[in-house]
N, CA, C and O atoms as CSV, one atom per row, in Angstrom:
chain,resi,resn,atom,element,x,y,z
A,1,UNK,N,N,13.523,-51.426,-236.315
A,1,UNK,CA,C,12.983,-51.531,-234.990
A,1,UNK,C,C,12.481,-52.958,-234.796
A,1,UNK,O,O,11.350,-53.335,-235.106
A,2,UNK,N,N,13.309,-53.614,-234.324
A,2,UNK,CA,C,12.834,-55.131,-233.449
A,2,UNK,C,C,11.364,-55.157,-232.498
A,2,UNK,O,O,11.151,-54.212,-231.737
A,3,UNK,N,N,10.399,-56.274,-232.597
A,3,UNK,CA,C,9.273,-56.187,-231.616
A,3,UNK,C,C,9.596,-56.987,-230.549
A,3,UNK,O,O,10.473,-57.850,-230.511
A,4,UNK,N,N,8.789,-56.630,-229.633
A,4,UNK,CA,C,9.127,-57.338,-228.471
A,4,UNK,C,C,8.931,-58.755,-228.394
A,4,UNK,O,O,9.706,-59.541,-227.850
A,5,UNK,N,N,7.896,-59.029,-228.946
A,5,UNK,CA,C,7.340,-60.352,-229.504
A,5,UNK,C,C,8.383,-61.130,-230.021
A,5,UNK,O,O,8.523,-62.243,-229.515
A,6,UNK,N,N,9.191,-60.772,-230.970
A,6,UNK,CA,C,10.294,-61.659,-231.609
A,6,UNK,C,C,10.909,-62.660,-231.350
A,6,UNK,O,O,11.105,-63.551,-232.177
A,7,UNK,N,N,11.399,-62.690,-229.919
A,7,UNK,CA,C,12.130,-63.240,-229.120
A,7,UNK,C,C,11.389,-64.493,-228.513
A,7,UNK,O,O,12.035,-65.539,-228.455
A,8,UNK,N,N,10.028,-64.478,-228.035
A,8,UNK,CA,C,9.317,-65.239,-227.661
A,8,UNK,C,C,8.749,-66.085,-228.545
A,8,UNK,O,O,8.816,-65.686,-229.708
A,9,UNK,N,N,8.122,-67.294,-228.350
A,9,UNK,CA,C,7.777,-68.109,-229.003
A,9,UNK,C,C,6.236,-68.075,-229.166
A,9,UNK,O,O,5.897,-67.843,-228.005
A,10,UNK,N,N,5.293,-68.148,-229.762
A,10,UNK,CA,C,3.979,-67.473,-229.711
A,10,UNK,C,C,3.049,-68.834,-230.272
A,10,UNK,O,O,3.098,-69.413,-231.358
A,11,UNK,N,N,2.341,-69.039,-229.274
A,11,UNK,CA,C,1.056,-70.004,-228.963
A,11,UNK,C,C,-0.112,-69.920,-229.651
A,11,UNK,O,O,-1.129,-69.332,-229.283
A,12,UNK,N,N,0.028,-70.409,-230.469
A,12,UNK,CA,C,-1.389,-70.266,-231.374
A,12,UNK,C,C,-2.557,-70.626,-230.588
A,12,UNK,O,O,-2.538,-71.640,-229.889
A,13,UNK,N,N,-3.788,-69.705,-230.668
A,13,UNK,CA,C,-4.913,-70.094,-230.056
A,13,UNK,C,C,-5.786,-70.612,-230.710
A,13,UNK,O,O,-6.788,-71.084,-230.173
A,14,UNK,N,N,-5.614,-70.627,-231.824
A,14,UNK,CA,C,-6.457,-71.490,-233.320
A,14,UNK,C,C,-5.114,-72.087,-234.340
A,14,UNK,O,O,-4.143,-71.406,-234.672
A,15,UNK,N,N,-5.397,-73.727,-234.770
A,15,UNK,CA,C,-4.514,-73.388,-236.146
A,15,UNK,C,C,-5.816,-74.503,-236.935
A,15,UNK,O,O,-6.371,-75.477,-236.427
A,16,UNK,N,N,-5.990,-73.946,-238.234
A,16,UNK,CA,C,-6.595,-74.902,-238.886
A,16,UNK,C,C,-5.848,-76.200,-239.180
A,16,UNK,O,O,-4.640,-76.183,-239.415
A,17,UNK,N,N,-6.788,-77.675,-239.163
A,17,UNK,CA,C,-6.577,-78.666,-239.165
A,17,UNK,C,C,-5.937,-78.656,-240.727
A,17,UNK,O,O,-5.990,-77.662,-241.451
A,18,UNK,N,N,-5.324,-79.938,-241.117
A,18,UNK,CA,C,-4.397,-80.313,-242.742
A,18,UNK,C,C,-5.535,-80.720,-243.542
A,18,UNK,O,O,-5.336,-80.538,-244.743
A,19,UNK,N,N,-6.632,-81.200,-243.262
A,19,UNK,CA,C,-7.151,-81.640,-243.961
A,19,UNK,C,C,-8.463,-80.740,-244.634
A,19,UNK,O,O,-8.845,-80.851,-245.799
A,20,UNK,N,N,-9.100,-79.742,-243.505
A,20,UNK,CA,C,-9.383,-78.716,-243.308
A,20,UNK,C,C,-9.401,-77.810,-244.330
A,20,UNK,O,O,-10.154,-77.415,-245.221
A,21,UNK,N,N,-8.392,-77.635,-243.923
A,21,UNK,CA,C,-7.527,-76.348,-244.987
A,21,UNK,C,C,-7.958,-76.534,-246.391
A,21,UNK,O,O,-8.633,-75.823,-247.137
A,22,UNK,N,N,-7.032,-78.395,-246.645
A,22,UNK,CA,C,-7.571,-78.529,-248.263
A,22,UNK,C,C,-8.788,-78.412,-248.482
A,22,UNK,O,O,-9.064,-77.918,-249.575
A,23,UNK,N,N,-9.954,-78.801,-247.572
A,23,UNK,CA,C,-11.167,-78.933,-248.201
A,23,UNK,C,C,-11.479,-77.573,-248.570
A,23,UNK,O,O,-12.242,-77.547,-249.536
A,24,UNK,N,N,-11.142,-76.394,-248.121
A,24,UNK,CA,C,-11.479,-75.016,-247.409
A,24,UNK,C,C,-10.668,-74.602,-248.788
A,24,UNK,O,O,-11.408,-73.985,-249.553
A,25,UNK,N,N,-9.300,-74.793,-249.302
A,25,UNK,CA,C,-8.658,-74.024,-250.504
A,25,UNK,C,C,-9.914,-74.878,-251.997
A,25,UNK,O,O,-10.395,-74.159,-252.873
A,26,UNK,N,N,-10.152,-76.190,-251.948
A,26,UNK,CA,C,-10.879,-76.582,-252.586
A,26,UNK,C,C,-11.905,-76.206,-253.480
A,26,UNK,O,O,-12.166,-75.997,-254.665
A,27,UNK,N,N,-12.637,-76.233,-251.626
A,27,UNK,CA,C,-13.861,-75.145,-252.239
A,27,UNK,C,C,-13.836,-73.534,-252.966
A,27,UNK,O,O,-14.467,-73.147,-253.949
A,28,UNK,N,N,-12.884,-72.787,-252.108
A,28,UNK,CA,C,-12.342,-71.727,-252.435
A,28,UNK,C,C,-12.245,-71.692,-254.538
A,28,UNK,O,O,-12.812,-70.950,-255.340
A,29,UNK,N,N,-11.353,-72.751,-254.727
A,29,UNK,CA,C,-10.910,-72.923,-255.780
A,29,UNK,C,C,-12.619,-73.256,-257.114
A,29,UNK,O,O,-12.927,-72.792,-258.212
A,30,UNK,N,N,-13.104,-74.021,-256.394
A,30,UNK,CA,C,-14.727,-74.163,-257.402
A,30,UNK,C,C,-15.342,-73.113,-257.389
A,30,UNK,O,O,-15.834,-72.768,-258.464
A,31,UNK,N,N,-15.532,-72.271,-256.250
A,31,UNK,CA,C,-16.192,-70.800,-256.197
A,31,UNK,C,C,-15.769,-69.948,-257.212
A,31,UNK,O,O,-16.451,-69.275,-257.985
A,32,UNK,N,N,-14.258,-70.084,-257.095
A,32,UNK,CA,C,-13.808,-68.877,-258.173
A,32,UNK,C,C,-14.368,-69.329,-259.520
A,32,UNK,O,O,-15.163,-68.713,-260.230
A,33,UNK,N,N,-13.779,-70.575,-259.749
A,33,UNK,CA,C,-14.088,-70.999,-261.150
A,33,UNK,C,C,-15.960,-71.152,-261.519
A,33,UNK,O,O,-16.203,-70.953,-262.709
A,34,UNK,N,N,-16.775,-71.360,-260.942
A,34,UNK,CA,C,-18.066,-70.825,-260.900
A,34,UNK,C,C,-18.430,-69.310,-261.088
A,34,UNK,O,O,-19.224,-68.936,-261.951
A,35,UNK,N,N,-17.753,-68.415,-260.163
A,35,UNK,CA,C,-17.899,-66.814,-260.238
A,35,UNK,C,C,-17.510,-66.587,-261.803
A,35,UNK,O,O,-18.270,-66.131,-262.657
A,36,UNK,N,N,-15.815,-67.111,-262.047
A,36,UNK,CA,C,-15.449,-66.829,-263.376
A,36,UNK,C,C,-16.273,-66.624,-264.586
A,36,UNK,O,O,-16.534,-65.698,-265.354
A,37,UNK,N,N,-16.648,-68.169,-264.403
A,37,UNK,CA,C,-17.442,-68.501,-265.843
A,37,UNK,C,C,-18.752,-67.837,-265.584
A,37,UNK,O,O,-19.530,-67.874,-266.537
A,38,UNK,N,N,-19.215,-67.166,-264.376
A,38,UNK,CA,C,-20.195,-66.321,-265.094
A,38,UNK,C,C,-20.465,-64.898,-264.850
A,38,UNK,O,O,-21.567,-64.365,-264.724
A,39,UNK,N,N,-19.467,-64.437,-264.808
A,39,UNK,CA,C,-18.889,-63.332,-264.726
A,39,UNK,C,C,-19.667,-62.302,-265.745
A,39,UNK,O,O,-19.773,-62.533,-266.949
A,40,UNK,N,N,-20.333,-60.833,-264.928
A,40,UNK,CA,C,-20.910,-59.847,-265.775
A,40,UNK,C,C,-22.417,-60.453,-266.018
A,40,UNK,O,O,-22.954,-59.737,-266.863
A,41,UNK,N,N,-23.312,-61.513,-265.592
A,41,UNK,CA,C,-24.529,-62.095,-265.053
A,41,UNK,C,C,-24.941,-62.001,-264.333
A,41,UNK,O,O,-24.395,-61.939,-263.232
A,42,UNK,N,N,-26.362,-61.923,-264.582
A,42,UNK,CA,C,-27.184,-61.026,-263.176
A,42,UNK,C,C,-27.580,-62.840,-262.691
A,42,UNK,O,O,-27.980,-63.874,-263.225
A,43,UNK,N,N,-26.930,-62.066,-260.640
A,43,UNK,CA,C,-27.271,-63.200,-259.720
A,43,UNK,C,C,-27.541,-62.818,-258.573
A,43,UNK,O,O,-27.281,-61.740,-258.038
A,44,UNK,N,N,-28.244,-63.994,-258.053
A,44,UNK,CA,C,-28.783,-64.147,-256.596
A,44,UNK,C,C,-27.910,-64.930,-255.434
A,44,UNK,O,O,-27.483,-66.061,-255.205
A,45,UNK,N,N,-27.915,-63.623,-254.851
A,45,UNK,CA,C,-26.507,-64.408,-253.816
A,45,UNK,C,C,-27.493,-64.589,-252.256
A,45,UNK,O,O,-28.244,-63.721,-251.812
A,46,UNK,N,N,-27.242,-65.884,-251.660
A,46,UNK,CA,C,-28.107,-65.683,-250.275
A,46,UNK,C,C,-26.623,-66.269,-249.670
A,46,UNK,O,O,-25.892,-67.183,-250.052
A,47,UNK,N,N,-26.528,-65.248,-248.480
A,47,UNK,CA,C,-25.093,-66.082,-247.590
A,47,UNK,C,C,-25.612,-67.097,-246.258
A,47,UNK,O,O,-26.770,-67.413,-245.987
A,48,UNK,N,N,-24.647,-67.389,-245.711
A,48,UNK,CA,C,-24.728,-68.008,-244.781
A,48,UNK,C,C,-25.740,-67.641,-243.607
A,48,UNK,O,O,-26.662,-68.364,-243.230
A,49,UNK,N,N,-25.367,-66.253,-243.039
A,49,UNK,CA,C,-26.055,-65.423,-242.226
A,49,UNK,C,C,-27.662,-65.154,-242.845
A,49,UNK,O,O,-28.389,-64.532,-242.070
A,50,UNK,N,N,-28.269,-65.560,-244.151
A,50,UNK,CA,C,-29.457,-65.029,-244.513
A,50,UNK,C,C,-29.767,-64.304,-245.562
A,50,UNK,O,O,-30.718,-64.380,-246.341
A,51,UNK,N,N,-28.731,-63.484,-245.497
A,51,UNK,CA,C,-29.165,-61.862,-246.425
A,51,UNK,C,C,-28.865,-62.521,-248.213
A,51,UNK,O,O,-28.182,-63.340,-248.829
A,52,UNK,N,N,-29.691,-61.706,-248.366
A,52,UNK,CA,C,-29.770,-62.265,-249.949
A,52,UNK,C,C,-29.512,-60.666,-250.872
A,52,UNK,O,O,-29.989,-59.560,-250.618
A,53,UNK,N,N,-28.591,-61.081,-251.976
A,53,UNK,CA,C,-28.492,-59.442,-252.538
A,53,UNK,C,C,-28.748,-60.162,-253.889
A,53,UNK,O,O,-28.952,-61.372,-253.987
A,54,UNK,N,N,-28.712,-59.204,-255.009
A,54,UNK,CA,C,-29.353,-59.383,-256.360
A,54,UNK,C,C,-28.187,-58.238,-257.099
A,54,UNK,O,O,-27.993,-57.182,-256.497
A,55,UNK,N,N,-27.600,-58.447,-258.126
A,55,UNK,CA,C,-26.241,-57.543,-259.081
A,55,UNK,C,C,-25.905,-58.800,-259.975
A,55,UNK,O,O,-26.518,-59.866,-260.032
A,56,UNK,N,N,-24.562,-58.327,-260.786
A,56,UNK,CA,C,-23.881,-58.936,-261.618
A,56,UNK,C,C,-22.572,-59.129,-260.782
A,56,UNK,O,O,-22.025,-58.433,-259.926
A,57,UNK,N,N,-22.244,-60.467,-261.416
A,57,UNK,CA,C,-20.476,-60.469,-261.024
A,57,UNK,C,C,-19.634,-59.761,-261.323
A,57,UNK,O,O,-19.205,-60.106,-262.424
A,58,UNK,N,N,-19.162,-58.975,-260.966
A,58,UNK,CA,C,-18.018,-58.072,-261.335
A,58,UNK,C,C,-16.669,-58.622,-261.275
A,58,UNK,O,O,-16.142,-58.539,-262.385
A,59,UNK,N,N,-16.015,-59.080,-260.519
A,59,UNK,CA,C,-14.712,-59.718,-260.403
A,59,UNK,C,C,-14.776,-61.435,-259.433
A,59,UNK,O,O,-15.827,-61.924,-259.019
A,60,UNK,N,N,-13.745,-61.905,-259.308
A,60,UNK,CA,C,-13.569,-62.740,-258.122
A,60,UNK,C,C,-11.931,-63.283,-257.982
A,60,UNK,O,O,-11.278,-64.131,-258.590
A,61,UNK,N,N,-11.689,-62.531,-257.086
A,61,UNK,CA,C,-10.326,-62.787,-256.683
A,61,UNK,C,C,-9.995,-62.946,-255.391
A,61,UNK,O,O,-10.542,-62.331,-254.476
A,62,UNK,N,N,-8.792,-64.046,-255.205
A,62,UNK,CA,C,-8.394,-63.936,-253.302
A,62,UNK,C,C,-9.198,-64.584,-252.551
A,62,UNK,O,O,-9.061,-64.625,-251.329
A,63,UNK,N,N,-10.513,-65.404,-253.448
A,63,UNK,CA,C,-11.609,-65.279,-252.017
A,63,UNK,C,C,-12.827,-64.131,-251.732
A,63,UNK,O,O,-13.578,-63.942,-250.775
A,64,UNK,N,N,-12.676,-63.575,-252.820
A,64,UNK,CA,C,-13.506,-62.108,-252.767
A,64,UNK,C,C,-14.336,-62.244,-253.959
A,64,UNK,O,O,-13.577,-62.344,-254.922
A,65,UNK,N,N,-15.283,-62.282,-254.241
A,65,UNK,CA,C,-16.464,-62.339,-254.772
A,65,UNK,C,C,-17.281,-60.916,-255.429
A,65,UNK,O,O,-18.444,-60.613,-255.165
A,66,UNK,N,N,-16.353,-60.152,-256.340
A,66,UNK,CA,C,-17.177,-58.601,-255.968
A,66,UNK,C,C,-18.644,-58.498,-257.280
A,66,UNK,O,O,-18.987,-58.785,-258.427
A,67,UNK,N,N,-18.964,-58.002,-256.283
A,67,UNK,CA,C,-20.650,-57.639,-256.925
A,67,UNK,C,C,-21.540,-56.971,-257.241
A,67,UNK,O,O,-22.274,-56.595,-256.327
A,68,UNK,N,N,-21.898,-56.493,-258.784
A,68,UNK,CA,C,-22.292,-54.895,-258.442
A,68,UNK,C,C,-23.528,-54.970,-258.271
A,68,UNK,O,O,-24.154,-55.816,-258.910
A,69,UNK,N,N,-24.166,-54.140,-257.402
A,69,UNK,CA,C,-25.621,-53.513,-257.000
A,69,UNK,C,C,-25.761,-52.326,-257.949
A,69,UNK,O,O,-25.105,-51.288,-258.027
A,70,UNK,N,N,-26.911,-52.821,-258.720
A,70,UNK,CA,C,-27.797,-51.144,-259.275
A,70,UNK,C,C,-28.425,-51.016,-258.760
A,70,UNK,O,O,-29.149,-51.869,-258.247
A,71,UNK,N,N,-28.465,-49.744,-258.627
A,71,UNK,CA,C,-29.087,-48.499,-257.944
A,71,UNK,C,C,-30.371,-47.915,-258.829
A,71,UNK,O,O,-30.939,-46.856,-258.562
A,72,UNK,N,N,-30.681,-48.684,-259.793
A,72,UNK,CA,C,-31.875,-48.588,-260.616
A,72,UNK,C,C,-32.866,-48.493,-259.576
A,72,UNK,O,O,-33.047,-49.152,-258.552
A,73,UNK,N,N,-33.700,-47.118,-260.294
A,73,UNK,CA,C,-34.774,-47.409,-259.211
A,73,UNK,C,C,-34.778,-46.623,-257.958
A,73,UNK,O,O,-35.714,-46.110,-257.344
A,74,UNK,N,N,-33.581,-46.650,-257.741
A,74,UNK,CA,C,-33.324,-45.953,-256.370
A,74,UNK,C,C,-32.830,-44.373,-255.996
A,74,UNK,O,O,-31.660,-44.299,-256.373
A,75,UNK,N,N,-33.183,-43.294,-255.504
A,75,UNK,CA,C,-32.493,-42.591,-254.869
A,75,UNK,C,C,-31.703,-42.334,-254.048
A,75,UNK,O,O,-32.068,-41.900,-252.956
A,76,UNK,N,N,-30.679,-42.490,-254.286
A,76,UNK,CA,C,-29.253,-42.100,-252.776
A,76,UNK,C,C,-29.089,-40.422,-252.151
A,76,UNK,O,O,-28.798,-39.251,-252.394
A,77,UNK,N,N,-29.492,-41.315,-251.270
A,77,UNK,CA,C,-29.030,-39.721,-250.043
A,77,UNK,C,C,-30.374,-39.012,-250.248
A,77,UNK,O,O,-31.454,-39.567,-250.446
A,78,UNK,N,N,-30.095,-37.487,-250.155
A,78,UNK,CA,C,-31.361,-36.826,-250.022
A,78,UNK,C,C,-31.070,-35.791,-251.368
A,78,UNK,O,O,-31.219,-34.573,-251.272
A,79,UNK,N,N,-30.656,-36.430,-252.561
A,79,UNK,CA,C,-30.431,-35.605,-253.798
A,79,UNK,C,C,-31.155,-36.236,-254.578
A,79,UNK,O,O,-30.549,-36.919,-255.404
A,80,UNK,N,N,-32.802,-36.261,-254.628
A,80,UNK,CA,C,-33.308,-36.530,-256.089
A,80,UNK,C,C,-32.772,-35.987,-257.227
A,80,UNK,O,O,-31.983,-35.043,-257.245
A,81,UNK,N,N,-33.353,-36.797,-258.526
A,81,UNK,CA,C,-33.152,-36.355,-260.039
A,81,UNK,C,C,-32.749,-37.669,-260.482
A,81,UNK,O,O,-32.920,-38.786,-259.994
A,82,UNK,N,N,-32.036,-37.164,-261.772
A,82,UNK,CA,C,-31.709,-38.466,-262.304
A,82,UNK,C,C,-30.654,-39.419,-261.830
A,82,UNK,O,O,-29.935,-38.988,-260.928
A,83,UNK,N,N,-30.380,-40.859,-262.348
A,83,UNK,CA,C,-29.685,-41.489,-261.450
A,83,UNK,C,C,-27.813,-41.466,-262.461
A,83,UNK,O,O,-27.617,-41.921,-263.588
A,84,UNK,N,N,-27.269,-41.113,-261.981
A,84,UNK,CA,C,-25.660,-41.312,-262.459
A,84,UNK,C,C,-25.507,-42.552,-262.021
A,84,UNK,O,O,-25.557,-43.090,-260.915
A,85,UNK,N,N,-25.174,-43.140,-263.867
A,85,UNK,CA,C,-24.940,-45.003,-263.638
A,85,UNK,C,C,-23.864,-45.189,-263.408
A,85,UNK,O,O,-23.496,-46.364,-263.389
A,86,UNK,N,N,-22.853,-44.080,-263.122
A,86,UNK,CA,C,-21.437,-44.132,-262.182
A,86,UNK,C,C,-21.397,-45.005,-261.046
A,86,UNK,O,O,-20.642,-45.951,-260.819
A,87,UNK,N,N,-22.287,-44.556,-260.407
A,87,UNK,CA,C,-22.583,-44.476,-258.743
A,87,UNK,C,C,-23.237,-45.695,-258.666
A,87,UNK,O,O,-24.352,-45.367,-258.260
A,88,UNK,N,N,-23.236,-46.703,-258.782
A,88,UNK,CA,C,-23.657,-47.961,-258.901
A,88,UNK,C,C,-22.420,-48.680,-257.739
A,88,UNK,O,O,-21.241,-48.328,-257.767
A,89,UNK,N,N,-22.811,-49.427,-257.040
A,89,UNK,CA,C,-21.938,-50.024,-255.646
A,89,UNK,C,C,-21.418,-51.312,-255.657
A,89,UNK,O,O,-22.125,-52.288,-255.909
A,90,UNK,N,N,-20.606,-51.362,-255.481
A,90,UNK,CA,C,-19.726,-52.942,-255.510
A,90,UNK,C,C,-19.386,-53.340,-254.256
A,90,UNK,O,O,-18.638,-52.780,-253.454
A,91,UNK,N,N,-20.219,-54.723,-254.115
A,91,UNK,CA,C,-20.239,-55.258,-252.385
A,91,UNK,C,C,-18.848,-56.187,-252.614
A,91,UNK,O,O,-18.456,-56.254,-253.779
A,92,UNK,N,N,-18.296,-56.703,-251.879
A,92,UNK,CA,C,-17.245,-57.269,-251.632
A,92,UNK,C,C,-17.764,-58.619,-250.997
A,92,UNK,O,O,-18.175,-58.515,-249.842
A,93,UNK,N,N,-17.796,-59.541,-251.426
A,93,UNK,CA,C,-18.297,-60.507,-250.144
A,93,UNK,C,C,-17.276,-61.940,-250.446
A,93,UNK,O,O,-16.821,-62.385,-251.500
A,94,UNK,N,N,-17.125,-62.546,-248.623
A,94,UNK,CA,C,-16.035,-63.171,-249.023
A,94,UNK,C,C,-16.867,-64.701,-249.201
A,94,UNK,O,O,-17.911,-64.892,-248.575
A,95,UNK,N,N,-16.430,-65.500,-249.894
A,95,UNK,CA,C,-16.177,-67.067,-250.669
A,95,UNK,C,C,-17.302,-67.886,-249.315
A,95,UNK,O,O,-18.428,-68.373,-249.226
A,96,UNK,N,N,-16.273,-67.656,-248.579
A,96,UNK,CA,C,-16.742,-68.914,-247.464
A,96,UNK,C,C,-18.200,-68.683,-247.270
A,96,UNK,O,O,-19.030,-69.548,-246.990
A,97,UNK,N,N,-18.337,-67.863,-247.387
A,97,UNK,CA,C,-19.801,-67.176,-246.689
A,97,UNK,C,C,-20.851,-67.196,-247.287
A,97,UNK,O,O,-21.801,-66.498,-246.931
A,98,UNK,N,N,-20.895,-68.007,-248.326
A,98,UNK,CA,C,-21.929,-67.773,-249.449
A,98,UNK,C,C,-22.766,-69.459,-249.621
A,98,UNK,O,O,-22.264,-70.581,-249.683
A,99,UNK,N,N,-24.043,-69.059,-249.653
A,99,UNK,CA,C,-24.703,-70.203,-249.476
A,99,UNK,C,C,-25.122,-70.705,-250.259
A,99,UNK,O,O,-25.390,-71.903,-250.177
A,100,UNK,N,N,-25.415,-69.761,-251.672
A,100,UNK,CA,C,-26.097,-69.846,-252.974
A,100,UNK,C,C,-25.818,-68.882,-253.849
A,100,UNK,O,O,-25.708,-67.717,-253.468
A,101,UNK,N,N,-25.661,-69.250,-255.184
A,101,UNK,CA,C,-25.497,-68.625,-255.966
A,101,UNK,C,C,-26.291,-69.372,-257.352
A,101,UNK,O,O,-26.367,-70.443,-257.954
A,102,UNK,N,N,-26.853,-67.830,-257.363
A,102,UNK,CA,C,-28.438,-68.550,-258.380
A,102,UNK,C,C,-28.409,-67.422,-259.446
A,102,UNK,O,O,-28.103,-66.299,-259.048
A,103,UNK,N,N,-28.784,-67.659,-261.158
A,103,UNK,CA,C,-28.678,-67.128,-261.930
A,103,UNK,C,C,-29.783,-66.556,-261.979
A,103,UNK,O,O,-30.563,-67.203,-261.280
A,104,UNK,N,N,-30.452,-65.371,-262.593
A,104,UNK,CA,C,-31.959,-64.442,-262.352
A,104,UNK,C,C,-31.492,-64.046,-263.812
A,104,UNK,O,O,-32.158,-63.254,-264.480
């Protein structure tokens, strides 16, 4: 099934600048290798927008930064008792967005 779109020629309403870009894959590229090397370390992430979270590095791939939150401490939902260290949450947060990254 052909789109209708195909045929037409399509106008970008944004394109990132050349130079841009590199600085932007750059940085991208030091983030990871920072996340890497400390990977499974408890850190302090504050982003751009403010919010500040506290976990270990869990992965970093793509631009994606993943991070686990314990739930130490905490009750989820409305089921007291003990806590299943299963259930522990992994935020996703992307590269660009990150303002600090601080070791605790």
């Amino acid at each position: 099934m052909s789109s209708p779109y195909a045929a037409q020629q399509l106008t970008p309403i944004y394109q990132c600048d050349g130079d841009l870009h590199r600085t932007l894959q750059s940085l991208k590229d030091h983030l990871h290798q920072v996340c890497a090397h400390h990977a499974n370390r408890p850190v302090r992430i504050e982003t751009i927008d403010g919010d500040v979270f506290e976990g270990h590095i869990m992965h970093c791939d793509r631009g994606i930064l993943y991070l686990g939150l314990s739930n130490e401490g905490y009750e989820r939902a409305f089921f007291p008792g003990p806590v299943n260290p299963y259930s522990n949450f992994v935020l996703p947060l992307v590269l660009f967005n990150l303002l600090a990254i601080s070791l605790i």
